[in-house]
N, C-alpha and C positions, 0 to 999 in steps of 0.2 A: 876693571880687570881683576875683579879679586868673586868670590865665593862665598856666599850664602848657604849653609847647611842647615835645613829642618827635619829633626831626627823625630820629630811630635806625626807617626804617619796619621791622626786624622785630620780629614777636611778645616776642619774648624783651628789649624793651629797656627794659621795665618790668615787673622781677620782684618776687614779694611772698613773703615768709617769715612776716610779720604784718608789723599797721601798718594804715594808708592812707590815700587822702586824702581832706582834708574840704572838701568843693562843698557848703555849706547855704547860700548867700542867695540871693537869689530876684532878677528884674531890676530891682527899683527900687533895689537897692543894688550890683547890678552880678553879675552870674552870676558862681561860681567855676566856670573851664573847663579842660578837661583838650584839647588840641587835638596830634592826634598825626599828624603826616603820613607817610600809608599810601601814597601811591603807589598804584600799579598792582599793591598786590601783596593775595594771595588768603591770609590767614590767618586765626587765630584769636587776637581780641586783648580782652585784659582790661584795663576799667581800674578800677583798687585803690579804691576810692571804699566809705567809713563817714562813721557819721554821730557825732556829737558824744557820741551815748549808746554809746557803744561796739559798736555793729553793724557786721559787716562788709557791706557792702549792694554786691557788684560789677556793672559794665555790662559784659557777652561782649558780641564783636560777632564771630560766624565769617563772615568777607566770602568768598563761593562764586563770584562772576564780580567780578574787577578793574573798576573805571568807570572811562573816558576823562578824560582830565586836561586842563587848559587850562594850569595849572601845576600846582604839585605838589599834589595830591591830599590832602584832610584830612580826618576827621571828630572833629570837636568835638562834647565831651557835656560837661554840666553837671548837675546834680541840684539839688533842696531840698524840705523837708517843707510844708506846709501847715499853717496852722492848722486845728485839731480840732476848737476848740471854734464859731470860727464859724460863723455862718447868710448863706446856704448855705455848706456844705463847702467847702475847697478855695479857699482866697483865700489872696493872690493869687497868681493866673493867672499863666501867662509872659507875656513879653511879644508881643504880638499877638495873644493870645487873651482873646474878649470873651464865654465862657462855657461851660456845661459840659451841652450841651442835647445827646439822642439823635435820630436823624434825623428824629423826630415834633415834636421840638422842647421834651422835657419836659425841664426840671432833671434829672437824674440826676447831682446832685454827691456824697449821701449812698450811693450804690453805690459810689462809685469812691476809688478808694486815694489816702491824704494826703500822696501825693509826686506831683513831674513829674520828669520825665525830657527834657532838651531834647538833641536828636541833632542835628545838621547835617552835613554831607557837602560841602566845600567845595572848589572849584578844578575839578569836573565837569562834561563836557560831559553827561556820561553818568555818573547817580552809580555807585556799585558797588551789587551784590546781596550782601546777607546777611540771617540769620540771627542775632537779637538778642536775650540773654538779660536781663530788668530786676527789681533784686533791692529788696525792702521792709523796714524793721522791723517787729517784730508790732505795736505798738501802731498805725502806721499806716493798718491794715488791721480793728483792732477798735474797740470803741465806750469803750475804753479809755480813763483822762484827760477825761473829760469829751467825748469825739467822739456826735456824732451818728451816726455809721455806721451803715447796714446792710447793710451787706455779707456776703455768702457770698462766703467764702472761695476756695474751689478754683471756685469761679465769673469770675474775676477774668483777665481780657485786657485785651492792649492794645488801644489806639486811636490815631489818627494823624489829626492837625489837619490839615486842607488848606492852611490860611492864612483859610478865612473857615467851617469848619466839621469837628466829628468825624467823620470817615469811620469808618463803620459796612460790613459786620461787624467787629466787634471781631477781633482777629487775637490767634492764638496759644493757647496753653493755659496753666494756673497748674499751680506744683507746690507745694501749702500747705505742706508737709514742709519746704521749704527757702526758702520764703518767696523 
């Protein structure tokens, strides 16, 4: 629960040889944030993010058109796993999200992968465009541990909360190979 700030906006100012960092709690305990301020600028930025069981699980973000700044330009990501064995999947939620319904309105908590990923894009008039890579453990993705899961695997895209629902279609492709 505490905050990483990289005020260095080029790509290169968090290098990783191994390692990484560890963002697991969730916001009732207070997100662990990685907040790097990108500016105006267009690259390709990794942030080093595992989890506790020794995974490397990294957030790409290749930002393709720079956003409009109000001040300096950031995007904060945080991550953490979900409980597996709960009913339904996937608790607790980030914050501000009050469930895990597909545009018809059905629970699909047991499809969907035992991490969130919470992205912000802060100090934007106009956020930037990119292209966002989000990495999982295996067990999070199978019925491994006691999860109810069912998931297909190389089935598996993203989603993106409006603020009062999942916006549908799911965006993106999975690459199971590399989880």
């Amino acid at each position: 629960s505490n905050m990483l700030i990289v005020t260095n906006p080029l790509n290169g100012a968090i290098t990783r040889n191994n390692g990484y960092i560890i963002s697991e709690t969730d916001f009732t305990a207070g997100y662990g944030i990685v907040q790097w301020n990108l500016g105006s600028s267009t690259w390709n930025y990794i942030y080093p993010f595992g989890i506790v069981g020794g995974t490397y699980i990294p957030f790409i973000c290749n930002i393709t058109t720079a956003g409009v700044q109000s001040t300096t330009g950031n995007l904060s990501v945080a991550t953490y796993p979900t409980n597996v064995t709960v009913s339904p999947n996937n608790l607790p939620y980030p914050s501000g999200v009050s469930n895990l319904n597909d545009a018809s309105g059905n629970d699909v908590s047991v499809i969907c992968l035992d991490r969130f990923w919470i992205t912000t894009p802060n100090n934007y008039t106009t956020p930037p465009t990119a292209d966002a890579s989000f990495y999982y453990a295996e067990p999070e993705w199978n019925n491994s541990g006691g999860s109810t899961n069912t998931i297909v695997e190389d089935s598996l895209m993203a989603w993106r909360w409006s603020g009062t629902q999942w916006l549908n279609p799911s965006m993106g492709t999975d690459n199971p190979a590399a989880n």
